[in-house]
C-alpha positions as CSV (number, residue, x, y, z in Angstrom):
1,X,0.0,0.0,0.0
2,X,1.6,3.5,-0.8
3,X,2.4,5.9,1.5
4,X,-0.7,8.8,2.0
5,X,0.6,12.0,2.7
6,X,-1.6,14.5,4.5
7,X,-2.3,17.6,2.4
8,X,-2.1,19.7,5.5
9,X,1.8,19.1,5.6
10,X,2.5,21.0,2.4
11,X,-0.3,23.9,3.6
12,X,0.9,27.0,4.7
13,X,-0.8,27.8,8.2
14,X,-3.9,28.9,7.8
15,X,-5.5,32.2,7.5
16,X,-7.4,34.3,10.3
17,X,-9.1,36.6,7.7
18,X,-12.0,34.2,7.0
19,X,-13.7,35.5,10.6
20,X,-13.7,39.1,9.4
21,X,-14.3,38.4,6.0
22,X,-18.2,38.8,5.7
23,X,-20.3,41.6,5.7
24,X,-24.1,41.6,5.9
25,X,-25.4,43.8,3.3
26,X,-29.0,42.6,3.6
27,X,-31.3,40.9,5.9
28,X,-35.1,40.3,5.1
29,X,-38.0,38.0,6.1
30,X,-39.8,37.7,2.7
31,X,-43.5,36.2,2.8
32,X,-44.1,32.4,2.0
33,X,-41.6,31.3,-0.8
34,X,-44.1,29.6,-3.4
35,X,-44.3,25.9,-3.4
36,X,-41.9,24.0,-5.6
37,X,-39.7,26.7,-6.2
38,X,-37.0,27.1,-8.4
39,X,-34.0,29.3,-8.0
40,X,-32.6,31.8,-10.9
41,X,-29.8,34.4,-10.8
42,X,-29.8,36.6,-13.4
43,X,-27.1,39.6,-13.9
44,X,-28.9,42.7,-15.2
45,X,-27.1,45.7,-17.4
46,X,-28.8,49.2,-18.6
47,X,-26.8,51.4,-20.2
48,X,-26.7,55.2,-19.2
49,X,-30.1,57.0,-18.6
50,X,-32.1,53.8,-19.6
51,X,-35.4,53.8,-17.6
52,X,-35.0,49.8,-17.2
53,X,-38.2,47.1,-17.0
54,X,-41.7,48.6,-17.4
55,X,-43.9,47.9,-14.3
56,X,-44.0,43.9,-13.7
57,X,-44.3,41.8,-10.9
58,X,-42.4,38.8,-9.9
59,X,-44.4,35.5,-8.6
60,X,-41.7,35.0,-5.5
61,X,-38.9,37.0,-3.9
62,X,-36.0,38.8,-5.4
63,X,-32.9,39.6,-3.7
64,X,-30.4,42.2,-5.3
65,X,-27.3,43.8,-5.0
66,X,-26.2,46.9,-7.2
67,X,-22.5,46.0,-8.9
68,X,-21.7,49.1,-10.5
69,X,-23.6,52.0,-11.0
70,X,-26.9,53.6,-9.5
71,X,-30.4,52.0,-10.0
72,X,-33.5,53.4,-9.3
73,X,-35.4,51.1,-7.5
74,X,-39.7,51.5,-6.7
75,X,-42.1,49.3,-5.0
76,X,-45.5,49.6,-4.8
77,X,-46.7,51.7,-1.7
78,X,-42.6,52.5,-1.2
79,X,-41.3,55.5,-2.4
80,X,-38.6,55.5,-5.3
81,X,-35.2,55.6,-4.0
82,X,-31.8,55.0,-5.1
83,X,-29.9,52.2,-4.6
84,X,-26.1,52.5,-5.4
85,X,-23.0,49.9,-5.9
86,X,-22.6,48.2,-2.9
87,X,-26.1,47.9,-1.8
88,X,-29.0,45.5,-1.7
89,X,-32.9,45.4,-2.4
90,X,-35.5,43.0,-2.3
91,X,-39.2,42.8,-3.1
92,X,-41.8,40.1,-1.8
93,X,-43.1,39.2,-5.3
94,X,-46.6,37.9,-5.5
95,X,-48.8,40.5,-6.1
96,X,-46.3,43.6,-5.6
97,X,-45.6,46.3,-8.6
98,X,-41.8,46.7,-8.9
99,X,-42.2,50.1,-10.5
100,X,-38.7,50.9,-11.4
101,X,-35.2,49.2,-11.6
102,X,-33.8,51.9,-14.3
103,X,-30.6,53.8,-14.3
104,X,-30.3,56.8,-12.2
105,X,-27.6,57.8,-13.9
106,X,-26.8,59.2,-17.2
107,X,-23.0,58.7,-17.8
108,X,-22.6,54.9,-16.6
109,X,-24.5,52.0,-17.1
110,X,-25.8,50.1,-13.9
111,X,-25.5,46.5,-13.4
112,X,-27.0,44.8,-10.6
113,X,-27.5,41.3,-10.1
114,X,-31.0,39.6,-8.6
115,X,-32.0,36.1,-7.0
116,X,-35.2,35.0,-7.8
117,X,-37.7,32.2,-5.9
118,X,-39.7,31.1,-9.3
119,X,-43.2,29.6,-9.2
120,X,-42.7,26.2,-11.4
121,X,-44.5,27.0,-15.0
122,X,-44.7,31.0,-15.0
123,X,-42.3,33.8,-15.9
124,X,-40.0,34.9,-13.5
125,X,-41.2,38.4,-14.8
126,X,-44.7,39.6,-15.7
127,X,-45.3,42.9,-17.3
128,X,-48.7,45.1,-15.3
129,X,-50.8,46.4,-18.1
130,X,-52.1,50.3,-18.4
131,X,-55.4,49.6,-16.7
132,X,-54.3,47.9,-14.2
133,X,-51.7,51.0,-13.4
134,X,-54.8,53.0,-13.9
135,X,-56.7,50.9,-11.3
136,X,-53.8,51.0,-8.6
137,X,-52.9,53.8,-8.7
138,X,-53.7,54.7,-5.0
139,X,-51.0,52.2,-3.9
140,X,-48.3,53.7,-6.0
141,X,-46.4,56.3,-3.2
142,X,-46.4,59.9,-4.1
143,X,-43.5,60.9,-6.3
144,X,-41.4,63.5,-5.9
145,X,-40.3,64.5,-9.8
């Protein structure tokens, strides 16, 4: 039988920089993830001053994180704000209008990335139609511009 060397005799020592090494950028409760859930990450780009998705909805949660750049980010009944590299979002899906996730900016493009909880057999993105806009909105917060 041949000799079995130990990989931790060619290791150097270990590093301490694992137990500072995380940062929390986000903590959430999200409501009931839907049954049977799948899980897609998709990495979003707009280029400079693009307004991003029209309204839509998504059927689960979505978690975010802004990579480069400066999104403008609007849920329904929350008031637009700006989310910049470096920061998170998330939505509850299910019935919620995710407004905006446009570019705030007009000389870089933004790229964020998002984590989705999918409902087996729909879109991970549904687009809200003009009358239903017209019908909610009450629940859109007021806007400031």
């Amino acid at each position: 039988m041949p000799d079995i060397e130990s990989t931790n005799d060619r290791q150097k020592p270990r590093s301490n920089a694992w137990q500072s090494a995380v940062t929390v950028v986000q903590e959430a409760e999200p409501p009931v993830i839907p049954a049977g859930a799948h899980v897609t990450t998709i990495v979003v780009e707009f280029p400079p001053g693009d307004p991003g998705t029209p309204p839509h909805r998504h059927p689960g949660p979505a978690f975010g994180y802004v990579l480069d750049g400066e999104m403008v980010f609007e849920l329904e009944g929350q008031p637009a704000r700006i989310v910049r590299a470096g920061e998170a979002f998330w939505e509850p899906g299910g019935d919620v209008i995710h407004y905006q996730d446009g570019n705030n900016r007009d000389d870089v493009p933004v790229r964020f990335t998002v984590t989705m909880f999918c409902e087996p057999g729909k879109p991970m993105l549904t687009l809200v139609d003009e009358e239903e806009l017209v019908r909610r909105k009450s629940r859109r917060a007021p806007r400031t511009s």
